[in-house]
mmCIF file as gemmi writes it, N, C-alpha and C atoms, coordinates in Angstrom:
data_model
loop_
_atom_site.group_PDB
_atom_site.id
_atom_site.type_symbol
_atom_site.label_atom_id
_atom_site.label_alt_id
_atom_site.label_comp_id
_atom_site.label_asym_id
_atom_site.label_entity_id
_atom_site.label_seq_id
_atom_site.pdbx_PDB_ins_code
_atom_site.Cartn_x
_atom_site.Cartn_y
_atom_site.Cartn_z
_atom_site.occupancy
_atom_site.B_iso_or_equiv
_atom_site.pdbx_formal_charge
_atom_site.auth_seq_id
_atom_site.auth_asym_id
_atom_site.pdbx_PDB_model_num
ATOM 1 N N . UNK Axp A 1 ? 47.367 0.821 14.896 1 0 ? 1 A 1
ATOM 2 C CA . UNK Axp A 1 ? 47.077 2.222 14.719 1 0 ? 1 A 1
ATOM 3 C C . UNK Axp A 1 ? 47.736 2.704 13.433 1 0 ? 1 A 1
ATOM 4 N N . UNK Axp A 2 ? 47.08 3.473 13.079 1 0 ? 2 A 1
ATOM 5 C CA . UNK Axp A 2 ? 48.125 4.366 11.616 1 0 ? 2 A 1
ATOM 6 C C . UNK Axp A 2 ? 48.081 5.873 12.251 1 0 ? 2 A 1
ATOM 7 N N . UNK Axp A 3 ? 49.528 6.116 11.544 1 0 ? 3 A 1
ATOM 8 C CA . UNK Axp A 3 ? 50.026 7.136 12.2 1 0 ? 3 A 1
ATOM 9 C C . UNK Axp A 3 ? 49.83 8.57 11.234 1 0 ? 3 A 1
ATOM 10 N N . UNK Axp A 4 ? 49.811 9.424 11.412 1 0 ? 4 A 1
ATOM 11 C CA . UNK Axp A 4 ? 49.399 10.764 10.218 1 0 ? 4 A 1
ATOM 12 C C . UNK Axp A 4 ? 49.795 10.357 8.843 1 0 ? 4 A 1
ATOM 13 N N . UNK Axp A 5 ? 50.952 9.748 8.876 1 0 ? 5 A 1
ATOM 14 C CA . UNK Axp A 5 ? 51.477 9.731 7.481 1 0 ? 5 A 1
ATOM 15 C C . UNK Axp A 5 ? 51.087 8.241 6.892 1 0 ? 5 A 1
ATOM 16 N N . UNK Axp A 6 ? 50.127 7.843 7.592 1 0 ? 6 A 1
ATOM 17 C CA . UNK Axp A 6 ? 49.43 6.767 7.023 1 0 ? 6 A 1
ATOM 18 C C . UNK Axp A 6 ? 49.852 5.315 6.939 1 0 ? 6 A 1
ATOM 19 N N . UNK Axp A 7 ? 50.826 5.47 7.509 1 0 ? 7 A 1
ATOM 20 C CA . UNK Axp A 7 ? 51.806 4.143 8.189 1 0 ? 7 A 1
ATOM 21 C C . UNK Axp A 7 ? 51.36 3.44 9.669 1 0 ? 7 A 1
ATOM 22 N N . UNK Axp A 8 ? 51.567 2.102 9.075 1 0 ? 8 A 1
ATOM 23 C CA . UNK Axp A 8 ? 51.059 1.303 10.268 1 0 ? 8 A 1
ATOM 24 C C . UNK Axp A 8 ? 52.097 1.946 11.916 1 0 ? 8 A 1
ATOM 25 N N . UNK Axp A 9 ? 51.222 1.67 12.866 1 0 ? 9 A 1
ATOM 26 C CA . UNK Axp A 9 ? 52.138 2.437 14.095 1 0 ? 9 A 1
ATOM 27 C C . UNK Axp A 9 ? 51.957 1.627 15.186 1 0 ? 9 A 1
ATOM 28 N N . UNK Axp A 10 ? 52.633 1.515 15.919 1 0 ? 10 A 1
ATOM 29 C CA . UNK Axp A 10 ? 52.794 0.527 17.517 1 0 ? 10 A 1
ATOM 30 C C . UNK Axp A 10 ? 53.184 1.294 18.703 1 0 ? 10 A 1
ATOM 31 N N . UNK Axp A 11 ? 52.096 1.451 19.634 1 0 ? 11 A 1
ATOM 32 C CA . UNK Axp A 11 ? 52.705 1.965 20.89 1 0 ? 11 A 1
ATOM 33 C C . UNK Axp A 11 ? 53.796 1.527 21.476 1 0 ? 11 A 1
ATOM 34 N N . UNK Axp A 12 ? 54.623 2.07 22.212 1 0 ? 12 A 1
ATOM 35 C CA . UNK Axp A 12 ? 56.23 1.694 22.444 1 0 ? 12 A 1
ATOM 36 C C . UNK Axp A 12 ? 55.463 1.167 23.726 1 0 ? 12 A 1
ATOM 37 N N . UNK Axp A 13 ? 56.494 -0.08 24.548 1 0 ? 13 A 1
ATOM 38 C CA . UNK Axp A 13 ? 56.556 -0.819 25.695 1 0 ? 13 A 1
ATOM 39 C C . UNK Axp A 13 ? 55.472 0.18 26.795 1 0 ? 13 A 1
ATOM 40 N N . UNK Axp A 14 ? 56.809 1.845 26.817 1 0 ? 14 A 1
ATOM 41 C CA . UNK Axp A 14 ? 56.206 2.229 28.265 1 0 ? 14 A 1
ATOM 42 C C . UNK Axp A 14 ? 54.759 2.78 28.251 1 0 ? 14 A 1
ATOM 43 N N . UNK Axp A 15 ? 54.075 2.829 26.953 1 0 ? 15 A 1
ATOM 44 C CA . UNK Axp A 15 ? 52.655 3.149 26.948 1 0 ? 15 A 1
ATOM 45 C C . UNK Axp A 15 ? 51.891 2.033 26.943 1 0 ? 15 A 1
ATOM 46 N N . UNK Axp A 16 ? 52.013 0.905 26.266 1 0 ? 16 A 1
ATOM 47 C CA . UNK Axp A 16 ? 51.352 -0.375 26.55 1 0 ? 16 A 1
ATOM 48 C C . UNK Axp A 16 ? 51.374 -0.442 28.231 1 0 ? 16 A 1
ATOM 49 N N . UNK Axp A 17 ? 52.702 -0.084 29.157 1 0 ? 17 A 1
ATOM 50 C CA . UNK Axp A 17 ? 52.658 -0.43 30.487 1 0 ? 17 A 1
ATOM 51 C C . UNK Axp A 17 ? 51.696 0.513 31.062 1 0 ? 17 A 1
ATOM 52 N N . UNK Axp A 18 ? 51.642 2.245 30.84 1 0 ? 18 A 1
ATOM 53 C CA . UNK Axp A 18 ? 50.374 2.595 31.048 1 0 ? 18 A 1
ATOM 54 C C . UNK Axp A 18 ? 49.148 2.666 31.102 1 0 ? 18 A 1
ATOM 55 N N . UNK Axp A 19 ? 49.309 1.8 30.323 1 0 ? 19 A 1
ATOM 56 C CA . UNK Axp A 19 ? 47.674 1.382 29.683 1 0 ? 19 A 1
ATOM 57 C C . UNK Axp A 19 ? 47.356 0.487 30.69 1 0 ? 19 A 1
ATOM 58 N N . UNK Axp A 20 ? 48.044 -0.67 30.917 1 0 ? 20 A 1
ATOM 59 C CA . UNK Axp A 20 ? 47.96 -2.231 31.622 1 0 ? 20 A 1
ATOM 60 C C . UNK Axp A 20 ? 47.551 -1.817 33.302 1 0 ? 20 A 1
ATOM 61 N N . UNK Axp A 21 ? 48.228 -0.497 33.569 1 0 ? 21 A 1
ATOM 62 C CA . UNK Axp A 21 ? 47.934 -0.277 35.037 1 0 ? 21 A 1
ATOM 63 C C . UNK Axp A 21 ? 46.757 0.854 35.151 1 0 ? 21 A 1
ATOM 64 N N . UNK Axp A 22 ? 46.384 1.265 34.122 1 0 ? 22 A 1
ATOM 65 C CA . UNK Axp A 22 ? 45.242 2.153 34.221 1 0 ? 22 A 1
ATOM 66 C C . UNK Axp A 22 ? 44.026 1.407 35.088 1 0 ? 22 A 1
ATOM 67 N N . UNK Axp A 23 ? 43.105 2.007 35.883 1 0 ? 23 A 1
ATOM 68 C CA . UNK Axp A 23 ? 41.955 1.138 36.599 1 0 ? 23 A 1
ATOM 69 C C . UNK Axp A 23 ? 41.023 2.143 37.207 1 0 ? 23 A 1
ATOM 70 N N . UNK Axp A 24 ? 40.176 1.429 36.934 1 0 ? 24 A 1
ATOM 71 C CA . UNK Axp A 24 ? 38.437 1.484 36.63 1 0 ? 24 A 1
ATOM 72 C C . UNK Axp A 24 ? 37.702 1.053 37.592 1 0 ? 24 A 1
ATOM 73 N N . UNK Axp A 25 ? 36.93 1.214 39.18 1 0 ? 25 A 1
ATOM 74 C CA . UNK Axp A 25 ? 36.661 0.791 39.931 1 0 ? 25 A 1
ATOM 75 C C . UNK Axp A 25 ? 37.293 -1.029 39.901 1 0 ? 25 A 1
ATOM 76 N N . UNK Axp A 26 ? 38.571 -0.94 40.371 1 0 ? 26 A 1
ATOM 77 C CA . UNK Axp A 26 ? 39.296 -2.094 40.936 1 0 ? 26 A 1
ATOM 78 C C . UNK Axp A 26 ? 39.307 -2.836 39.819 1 0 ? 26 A 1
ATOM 79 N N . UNK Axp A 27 ? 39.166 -2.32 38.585 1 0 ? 27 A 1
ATOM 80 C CA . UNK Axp A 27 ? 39.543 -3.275 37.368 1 0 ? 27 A 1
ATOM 81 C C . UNK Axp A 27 ? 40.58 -2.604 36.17 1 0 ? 27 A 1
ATOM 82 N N . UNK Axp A 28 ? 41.242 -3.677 35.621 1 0 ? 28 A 1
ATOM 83 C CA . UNK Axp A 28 ? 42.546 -3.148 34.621 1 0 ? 28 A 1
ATOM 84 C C . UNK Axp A 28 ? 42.243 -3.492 33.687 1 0 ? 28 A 1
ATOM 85 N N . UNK Axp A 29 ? 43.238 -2.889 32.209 1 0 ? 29 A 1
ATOM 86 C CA . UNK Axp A 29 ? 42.612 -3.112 31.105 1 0 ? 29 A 1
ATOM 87 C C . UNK Axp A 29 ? 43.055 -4.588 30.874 1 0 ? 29 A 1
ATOM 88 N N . UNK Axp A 30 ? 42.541 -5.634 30.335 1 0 ? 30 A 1
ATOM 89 C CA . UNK Axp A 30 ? 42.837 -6.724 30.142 1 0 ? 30 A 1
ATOM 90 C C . UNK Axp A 30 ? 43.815 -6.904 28.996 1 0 ? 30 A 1
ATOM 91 N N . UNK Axp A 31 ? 45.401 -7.789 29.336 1 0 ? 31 A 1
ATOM 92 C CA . UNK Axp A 31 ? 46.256 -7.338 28.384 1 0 ? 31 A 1
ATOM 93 C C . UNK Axp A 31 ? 45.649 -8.224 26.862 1 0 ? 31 A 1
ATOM 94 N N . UNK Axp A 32 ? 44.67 -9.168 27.244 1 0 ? 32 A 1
ATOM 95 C CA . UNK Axp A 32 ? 44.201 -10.167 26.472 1 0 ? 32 A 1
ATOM 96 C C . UNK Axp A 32 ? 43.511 -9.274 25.3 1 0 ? 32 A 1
ATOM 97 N N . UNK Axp A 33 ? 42.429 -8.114 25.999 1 0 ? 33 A 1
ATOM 98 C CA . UNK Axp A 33 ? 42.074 -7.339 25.305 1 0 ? 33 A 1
ATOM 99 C C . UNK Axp A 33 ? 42.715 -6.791 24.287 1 0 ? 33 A 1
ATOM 100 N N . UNK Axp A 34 ? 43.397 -6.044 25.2 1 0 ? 34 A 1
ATOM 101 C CA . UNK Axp A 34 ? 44.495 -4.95 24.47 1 0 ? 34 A 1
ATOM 102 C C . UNK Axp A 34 ? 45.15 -5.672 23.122 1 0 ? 34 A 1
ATOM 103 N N . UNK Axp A 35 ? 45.784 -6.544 23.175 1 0 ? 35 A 1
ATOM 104 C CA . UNK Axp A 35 ? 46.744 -7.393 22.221 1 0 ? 35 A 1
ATOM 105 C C . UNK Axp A 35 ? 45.723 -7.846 21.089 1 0 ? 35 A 1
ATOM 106 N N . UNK Axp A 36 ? 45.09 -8.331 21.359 1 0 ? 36 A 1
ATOM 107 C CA . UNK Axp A 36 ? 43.789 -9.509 20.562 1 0 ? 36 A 1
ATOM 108 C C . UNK Axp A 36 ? 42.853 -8.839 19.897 1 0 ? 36 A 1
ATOM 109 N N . UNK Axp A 37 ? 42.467 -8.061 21.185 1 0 ? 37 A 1
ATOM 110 C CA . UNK Axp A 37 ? 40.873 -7.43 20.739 1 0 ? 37 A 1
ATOM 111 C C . UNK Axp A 37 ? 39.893 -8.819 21.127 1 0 ? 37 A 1
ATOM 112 N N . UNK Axp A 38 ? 40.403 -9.416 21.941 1 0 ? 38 A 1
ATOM 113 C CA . UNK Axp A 38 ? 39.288 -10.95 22.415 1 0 ? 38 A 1
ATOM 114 C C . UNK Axp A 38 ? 39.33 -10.757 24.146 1 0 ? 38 A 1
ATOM 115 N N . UNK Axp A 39 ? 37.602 -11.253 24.683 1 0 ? 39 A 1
ATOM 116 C CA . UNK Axp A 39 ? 37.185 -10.716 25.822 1 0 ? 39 A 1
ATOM 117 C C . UNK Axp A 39 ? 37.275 -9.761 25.96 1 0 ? 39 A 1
ATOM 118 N N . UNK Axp A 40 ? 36.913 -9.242 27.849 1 0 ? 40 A 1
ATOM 119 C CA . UNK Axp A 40 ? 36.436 -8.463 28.24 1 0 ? 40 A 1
ATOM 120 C C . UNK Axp A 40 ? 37.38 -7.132 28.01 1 0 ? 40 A 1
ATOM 121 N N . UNK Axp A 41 ? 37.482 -6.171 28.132 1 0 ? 41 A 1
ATOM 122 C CA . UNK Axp A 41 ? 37.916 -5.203 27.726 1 0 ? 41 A 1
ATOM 123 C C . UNK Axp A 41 ? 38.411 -5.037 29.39 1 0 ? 41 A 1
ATOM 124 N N . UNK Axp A 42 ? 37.874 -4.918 30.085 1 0 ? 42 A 1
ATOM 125 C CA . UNK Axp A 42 ? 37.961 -4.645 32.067 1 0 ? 42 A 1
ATOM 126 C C . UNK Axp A 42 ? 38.231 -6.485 32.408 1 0 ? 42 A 1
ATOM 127 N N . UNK Axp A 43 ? 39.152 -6.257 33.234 1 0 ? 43 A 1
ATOM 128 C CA . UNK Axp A 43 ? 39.475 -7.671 33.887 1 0 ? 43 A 1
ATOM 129 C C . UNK Axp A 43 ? 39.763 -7.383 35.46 1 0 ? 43 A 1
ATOM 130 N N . UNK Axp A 44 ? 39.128 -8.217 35.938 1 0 ? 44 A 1
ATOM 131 C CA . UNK Axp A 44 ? 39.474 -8.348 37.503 1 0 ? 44 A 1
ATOM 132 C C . UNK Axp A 44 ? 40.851 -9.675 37.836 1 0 ? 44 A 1
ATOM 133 N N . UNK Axp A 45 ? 40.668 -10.137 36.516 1 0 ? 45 A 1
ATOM 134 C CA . UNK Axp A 45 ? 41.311 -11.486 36.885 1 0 ? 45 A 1
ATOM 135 C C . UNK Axp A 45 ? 43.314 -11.378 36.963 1 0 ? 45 A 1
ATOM 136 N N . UNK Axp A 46 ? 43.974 -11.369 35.966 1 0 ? 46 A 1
ATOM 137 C CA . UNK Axp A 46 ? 45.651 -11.613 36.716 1 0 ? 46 A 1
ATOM 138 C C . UNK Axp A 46 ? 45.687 -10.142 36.906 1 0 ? 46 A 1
ATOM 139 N N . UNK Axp A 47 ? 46.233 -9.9 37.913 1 0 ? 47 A 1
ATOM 140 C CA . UNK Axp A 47 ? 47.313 -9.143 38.324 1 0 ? 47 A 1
ATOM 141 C C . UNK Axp A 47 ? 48.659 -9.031 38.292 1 0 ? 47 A 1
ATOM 142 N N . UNK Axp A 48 ? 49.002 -8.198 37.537 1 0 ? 48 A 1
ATOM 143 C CA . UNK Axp A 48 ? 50.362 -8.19 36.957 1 0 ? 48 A 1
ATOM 144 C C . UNK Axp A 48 ? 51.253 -7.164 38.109 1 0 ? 48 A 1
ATOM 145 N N . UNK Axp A 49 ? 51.941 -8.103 39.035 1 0 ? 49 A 1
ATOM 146 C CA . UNK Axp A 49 ? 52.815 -7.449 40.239 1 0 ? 49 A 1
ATOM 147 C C . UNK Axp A 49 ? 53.607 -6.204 40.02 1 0 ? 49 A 1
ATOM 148 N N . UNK Axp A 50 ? 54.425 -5.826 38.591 1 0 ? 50 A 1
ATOM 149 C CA . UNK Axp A 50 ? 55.072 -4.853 38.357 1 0 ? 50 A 1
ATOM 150 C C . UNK Axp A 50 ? 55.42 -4.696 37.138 1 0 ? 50 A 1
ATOM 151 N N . UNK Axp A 51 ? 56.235 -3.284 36.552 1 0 ? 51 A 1
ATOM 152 C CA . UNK Axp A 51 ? 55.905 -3.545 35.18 1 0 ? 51 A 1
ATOM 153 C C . UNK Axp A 51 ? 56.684 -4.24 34.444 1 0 ? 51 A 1
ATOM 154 N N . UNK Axp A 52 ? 57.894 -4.782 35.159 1 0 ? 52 A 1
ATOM 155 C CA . UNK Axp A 52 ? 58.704 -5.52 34.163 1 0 ? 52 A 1
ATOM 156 C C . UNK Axp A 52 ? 57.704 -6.995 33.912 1 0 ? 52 A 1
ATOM 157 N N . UNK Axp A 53 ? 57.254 -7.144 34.914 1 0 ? 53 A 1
ATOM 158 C CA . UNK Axp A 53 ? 55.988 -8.446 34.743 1 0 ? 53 A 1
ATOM 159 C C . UNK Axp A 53 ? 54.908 -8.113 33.39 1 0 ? 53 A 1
ATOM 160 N N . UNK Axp A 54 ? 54.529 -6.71 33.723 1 0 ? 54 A 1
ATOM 161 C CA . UNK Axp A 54 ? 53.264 -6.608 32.651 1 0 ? 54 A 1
ATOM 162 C C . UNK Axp A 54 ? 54.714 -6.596 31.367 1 0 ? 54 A 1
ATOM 163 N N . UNK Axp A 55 ? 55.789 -6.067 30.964 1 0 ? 55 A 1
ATOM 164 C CA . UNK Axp A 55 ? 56.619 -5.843 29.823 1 0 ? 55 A 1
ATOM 165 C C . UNK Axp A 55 ? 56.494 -7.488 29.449 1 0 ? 55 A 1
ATOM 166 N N . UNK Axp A 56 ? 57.032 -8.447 30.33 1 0 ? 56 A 1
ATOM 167 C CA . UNK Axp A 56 ? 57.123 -9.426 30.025 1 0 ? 56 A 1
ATOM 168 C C . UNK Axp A 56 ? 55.907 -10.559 29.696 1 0 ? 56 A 1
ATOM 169 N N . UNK Axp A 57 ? 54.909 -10.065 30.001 1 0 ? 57 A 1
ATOM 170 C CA . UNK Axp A 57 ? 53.617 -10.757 29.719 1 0 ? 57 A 1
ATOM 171 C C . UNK Axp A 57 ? 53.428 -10.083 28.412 1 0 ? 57 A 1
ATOM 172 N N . UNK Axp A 58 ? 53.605 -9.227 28.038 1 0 ? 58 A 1
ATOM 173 C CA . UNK Axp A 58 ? 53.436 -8.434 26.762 1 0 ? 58 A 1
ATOM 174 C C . UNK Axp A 58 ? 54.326 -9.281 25.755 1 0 ? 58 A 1
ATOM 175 N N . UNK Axp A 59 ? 55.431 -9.522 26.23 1 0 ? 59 A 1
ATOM 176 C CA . UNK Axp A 59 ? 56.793 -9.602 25.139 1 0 ? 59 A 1
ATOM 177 C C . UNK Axp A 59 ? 56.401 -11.542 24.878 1 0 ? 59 A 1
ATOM 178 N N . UNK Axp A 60 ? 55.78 -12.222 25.598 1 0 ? 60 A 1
ATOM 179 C CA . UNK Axp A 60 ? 55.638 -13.502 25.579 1 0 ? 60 A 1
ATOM 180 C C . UNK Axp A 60 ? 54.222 -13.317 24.569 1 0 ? 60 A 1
ATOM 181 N N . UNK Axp A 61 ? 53.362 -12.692 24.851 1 0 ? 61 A 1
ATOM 182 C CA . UNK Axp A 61 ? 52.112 -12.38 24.22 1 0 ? 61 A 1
ATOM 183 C C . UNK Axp A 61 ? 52.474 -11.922 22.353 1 0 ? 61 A 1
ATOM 184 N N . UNK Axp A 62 ? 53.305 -11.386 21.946 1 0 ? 62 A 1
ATOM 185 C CA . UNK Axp A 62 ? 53.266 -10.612 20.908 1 0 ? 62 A 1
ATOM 186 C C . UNK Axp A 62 ? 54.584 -12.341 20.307 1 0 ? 62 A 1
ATOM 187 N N . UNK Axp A 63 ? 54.971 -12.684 20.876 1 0 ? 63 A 1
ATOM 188 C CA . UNK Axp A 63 ? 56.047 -14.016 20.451 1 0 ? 63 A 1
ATOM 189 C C . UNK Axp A 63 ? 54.4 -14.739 19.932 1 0 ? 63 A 1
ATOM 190 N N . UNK Axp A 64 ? 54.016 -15.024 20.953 1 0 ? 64 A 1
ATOM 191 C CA . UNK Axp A 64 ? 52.886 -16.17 21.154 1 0 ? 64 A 1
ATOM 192 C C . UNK Axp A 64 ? 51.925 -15.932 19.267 1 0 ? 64 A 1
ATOM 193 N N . UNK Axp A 65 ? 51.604 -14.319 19.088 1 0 ? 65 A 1
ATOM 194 C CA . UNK Axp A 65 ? 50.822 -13.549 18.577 1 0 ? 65 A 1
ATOM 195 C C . UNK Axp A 65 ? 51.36 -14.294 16.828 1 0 ? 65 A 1
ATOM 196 N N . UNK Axp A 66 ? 53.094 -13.038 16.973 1 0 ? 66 A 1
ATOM 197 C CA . UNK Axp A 66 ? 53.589 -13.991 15.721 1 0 ? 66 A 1
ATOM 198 C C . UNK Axp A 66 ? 54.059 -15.445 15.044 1 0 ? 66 A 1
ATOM 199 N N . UNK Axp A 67 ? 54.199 -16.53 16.364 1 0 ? 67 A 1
ATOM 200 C CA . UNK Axp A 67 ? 54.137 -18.017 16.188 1 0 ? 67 A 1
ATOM 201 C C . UNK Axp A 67 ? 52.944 -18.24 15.227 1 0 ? 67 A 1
ATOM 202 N N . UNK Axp A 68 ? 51.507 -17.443 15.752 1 0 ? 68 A 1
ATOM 203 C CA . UNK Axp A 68 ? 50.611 -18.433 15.3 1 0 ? 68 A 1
ATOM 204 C C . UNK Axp A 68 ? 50.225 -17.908 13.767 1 0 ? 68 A 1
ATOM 205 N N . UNK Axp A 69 ? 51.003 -17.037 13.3 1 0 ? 69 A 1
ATOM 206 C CA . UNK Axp A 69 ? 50.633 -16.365 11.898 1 0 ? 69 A 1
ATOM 207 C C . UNK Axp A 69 ? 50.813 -17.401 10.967 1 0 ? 69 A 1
């Protein structure tokens, strides 16, 4: 995202976690989505038990993200 002053911008943890539990007739946003922008945008598939789970699927995801640069 860029932010007013035209600087690159990153949602902080506890809005990424809002996002992750938001749902859509029995579907969540896919964190695969969210991060990537690859697949489905709606996922039925993991369920992330709580949010230190979704924080930590995030925090392994964004490691994973900058390894492969």
């Amino acid at each position: 995202m860029v932010n007013p002053k035209g600087r690159m911008s990153y949602p902080s943890g506890a809005v990424l976690e809002k996002l992750l539990n938001l749902e859509l007739d029995s579907k969540k946003i896919s964190a695969e989505w969210l991060m990537r922008g690859e697949g489905d945008m709606l996922s039925q598939g993991q369920q992330i038990s709580s949010p230190e789970a979704a924080l930590d699927y995030l925090r392994a995801t964004i490691i994973q993200l900058k390894d492969n640069k």
